[in-house]
C-alpha positions in Angstrom: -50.8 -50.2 19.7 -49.5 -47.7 22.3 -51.5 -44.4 22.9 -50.4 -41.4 24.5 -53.0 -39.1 26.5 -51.3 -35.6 27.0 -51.9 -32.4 27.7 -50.4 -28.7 27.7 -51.8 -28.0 31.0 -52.5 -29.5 34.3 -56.3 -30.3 35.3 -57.5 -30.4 31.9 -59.2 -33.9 32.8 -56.1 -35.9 30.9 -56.2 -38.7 33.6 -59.9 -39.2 33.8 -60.0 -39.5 29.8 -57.4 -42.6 30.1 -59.0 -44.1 33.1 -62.6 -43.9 31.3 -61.1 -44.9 28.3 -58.9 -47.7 29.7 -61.7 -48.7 31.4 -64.0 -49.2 28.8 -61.4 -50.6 26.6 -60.8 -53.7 29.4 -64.2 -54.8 28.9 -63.4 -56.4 25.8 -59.8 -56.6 25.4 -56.5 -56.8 27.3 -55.4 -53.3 28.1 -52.1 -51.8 30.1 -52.6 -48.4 31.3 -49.0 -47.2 32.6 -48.9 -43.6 34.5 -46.3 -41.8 33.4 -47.2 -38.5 35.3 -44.5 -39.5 37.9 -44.7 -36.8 40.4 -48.4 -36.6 40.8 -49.8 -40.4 39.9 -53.0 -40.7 40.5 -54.6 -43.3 38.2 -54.6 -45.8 40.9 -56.8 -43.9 43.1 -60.0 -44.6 40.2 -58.0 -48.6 40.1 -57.3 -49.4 43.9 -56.3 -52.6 44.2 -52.8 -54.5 46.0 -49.7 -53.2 43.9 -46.2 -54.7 43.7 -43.8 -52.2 43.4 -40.1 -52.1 41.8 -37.3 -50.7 42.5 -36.3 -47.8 39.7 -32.4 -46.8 40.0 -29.9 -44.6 37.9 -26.4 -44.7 38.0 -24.1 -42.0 40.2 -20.5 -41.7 40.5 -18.4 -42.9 43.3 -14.7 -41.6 43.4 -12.0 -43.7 44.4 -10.0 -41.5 46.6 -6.8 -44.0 46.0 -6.4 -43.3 42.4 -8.6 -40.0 42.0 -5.6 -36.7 41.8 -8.1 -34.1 42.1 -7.6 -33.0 38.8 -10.7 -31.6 38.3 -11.7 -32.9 34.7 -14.9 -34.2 36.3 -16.2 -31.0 38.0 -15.3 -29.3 34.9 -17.6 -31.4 32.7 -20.7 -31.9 34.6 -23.2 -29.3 33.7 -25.4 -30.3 36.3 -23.2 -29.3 39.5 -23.4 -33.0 40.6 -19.6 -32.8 41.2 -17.2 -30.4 43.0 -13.6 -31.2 43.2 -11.7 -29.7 46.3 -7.4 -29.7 46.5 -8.1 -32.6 49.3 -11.5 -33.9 48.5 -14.4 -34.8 45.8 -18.3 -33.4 46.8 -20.5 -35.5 44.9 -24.3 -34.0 44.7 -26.0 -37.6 43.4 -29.7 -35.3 43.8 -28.4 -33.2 40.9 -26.9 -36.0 38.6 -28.6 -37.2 35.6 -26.8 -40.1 34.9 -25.0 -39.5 31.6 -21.8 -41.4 32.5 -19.8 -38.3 31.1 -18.0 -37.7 34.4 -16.3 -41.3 34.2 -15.3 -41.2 30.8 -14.0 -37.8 30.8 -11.6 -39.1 34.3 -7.8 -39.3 33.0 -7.4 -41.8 36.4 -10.5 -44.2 35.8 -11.7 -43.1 39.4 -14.7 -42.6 38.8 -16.8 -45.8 38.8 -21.2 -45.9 38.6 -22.8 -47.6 41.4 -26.9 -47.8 41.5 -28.9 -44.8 43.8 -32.9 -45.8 43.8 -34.9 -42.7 42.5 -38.1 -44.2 42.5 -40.7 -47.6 42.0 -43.2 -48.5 39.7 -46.2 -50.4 41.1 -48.0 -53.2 39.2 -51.8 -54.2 40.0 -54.3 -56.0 37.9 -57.5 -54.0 39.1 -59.8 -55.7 36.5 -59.3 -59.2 34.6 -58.1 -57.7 31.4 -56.5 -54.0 33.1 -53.3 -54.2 34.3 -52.1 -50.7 36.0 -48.6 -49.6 36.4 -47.7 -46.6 37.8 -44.2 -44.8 38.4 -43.7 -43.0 41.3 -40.2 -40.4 41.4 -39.1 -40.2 45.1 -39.9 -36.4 46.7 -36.7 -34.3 46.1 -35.6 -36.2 42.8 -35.2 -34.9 39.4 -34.5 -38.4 36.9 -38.5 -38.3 36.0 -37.7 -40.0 32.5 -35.8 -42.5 34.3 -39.2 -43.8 36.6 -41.5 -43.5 33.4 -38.5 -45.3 30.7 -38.7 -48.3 33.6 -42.7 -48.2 33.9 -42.9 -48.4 30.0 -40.7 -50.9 30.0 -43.0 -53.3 32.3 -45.6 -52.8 29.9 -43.9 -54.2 27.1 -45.2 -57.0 25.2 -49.0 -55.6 25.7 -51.0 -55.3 22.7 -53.0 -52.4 23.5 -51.2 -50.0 25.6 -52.4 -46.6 27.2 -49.6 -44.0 28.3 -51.0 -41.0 30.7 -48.3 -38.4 30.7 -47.7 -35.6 32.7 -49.0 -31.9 32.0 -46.8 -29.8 30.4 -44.2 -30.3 27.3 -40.9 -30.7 29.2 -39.0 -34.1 29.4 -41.1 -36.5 31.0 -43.5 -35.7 28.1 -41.0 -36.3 25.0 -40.1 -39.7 27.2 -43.6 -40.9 27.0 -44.2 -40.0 23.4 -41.3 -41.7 22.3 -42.6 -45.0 21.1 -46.3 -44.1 20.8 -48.3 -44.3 17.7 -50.7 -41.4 18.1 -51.2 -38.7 20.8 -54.5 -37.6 22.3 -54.5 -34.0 23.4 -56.8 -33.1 26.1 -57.9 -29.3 26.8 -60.5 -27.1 28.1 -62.2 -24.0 26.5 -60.2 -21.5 28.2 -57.3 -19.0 27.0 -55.0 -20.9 29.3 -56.3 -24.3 27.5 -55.7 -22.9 24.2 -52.3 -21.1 24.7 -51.1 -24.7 26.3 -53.0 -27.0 23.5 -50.8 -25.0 20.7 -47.6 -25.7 22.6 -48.6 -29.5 23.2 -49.5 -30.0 19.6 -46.0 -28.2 18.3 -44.7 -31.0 20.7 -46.4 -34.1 18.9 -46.3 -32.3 15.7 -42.3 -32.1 16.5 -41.8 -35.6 17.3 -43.7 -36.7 14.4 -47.1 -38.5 16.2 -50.4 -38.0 14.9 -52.4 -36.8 17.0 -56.4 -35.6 17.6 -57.9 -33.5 20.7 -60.3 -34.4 23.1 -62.3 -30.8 24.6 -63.5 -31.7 28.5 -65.4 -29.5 30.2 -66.9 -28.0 27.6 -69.4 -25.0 28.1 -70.5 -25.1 24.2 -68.3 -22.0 23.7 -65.8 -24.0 21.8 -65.0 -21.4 18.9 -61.6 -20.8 19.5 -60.6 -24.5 20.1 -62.1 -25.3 16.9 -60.6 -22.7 14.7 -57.4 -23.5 16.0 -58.3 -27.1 15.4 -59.1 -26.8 12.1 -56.2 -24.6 11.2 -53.6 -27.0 12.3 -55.6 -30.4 11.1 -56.5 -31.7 14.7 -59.9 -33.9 14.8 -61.8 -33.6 17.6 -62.2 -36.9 18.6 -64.9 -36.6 22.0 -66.3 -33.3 23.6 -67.1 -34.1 27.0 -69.3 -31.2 28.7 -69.5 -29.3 31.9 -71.8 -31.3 34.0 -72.4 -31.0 37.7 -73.2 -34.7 37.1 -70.0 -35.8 35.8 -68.3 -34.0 38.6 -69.9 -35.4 41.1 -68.7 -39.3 40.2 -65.5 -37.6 39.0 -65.1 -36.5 43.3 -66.0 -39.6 44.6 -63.5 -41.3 42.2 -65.9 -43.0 40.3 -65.6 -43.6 36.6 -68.6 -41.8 33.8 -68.4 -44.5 31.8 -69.5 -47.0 34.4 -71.4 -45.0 36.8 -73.8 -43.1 33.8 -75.7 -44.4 31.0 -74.3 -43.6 27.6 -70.6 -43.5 28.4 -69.2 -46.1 27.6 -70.6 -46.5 24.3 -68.8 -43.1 24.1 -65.6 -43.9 25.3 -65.3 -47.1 23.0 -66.1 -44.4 19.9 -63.5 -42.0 21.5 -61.2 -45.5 20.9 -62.5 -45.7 17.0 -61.7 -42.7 16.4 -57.9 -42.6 17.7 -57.7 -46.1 16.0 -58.6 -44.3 12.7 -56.0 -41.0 13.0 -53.2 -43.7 14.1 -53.4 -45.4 11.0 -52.8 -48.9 12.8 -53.9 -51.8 13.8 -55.5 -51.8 17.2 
């Protein structure tokens, strides 16, 4: 089973949902939990624990200036701006590719071959007997995001029980993680932003044809909007977690609620019922 925890917007709490929820899960069960938010990992900070890390690479183009006749087919089809063909000379821009392979087959000389350029890693612990964490991590500067998170899925294969946390947003990286998942859990907060960002986030798994529930965090018990817009669009809310100055306060030390206060994990492992019972799968 292979669980996506999303959300429209950043700081919503998505990340301390799956660790809670990962962590409860591993108490009883062998879990992966795989970081898909890429740019800003930070699941291993509630996990520390010695990491292997791989190598993630895409393919860029390398010209071969001995049968290349500046033609300029190449420059012409990359949308990207990865390649600029001079009279003399080819400039290739490997931070802008995105590795589609179009530039080679679109070469009338076969010039153009692919040779590996490393764009990130993905590190591999085992924090807990039955948790095993992998997180991608893109290099600073680089834009191949799906790319880092394909490779960190990939690792995780073979895992009965797999946990995805994706990035914020609804761009890329989050189609990439959804792809493959068999339910989506949307986290949000009761705020305008939270709403305006839970619609577009639930178009997304609506779009891609996951079912999928919401989780509110940090809720202040004015929840009407949420659940009206819940409710319209068929979304259970599957765990309300509230505004607590005492759930903050483990949440800054980089503790976990459902180990550090009574009550939570027993919570946490119905928050895992319930997406069990929307996925419509065996867990």
């Amino acid at each position: 089973m292979k669980i996506t925890i999303a959300s429209g917007k950043g700081g919503t709490g998505k990340s301390t949902v799956a660790a809670n929820l990962a962590c409860t899960l591993a108490l009883s069960r062998e879990v992966a939990l795989v970081d898909c938010d890429v740019e800003e990992p930070n699941l291993h900070l509630f996990f520390p624990a010695a990491a292997v890390d791989v190598p993630v690479t895409t393919p860029v183009p390398e010209i071969d200036l001995a049968r290349c006749t500046f033609c300029g087919e190449c420059g012409k089809f990359c949308r990207f701006g990865a390649l600029s063909v001079l009279k003399d000379r080819v400039l290739v821009f490997p931070e802008l590719c995105h590795s589609c392979g179009g530039c080679s087959l679109v070469c009338p000389q076969g010039a153009i071959e692919e040779v590996p350029r490393t764009v990130g890693r993905v590190a591999c612990s085992c924090p807990l007997p039955s948790l095993t964490l992998i997180s991608g991590v893109l290099n600073e500067g680089e834009v191949q995001a799906p790319a880092v998170i394909r490779a960190a899925k990939l690792l995780a294969e073979g895992h009965p029980l797999t946990l995805y946390d994706a990035s914020p947003g609804i761009a890329c990286p989050v189609i990439e993680t959804l792809e493959g998942s068999d339910v989506c859990v949307l986290v949000t907060e009761s705020t305008p932003f939270g709403l305006h960002d839970l619609r577009l986030a639930a178009e997304v798994a609506e779009g891609v044809g996951i079912p999928a529930g919401v989780v509110i965090n940090r809720s202040d018990g004015q929840d009407e909007a949420t659940l009206d817009f819940c409710r319209e669009r068929g979304l259970p809310i599957l765990m309300t977690i509230p505004f607590s100055r005492e759930i903050a306060a483990v949440q800054n030390r980089g503790g976990l609620i459902c180990r550090d206060l009574p009550g939570w994990e027993g919570r946490f492992a119905g928050l895992f019922d319930a997406i069990v019972k929307i996925a419509g799968v065996s867990p």
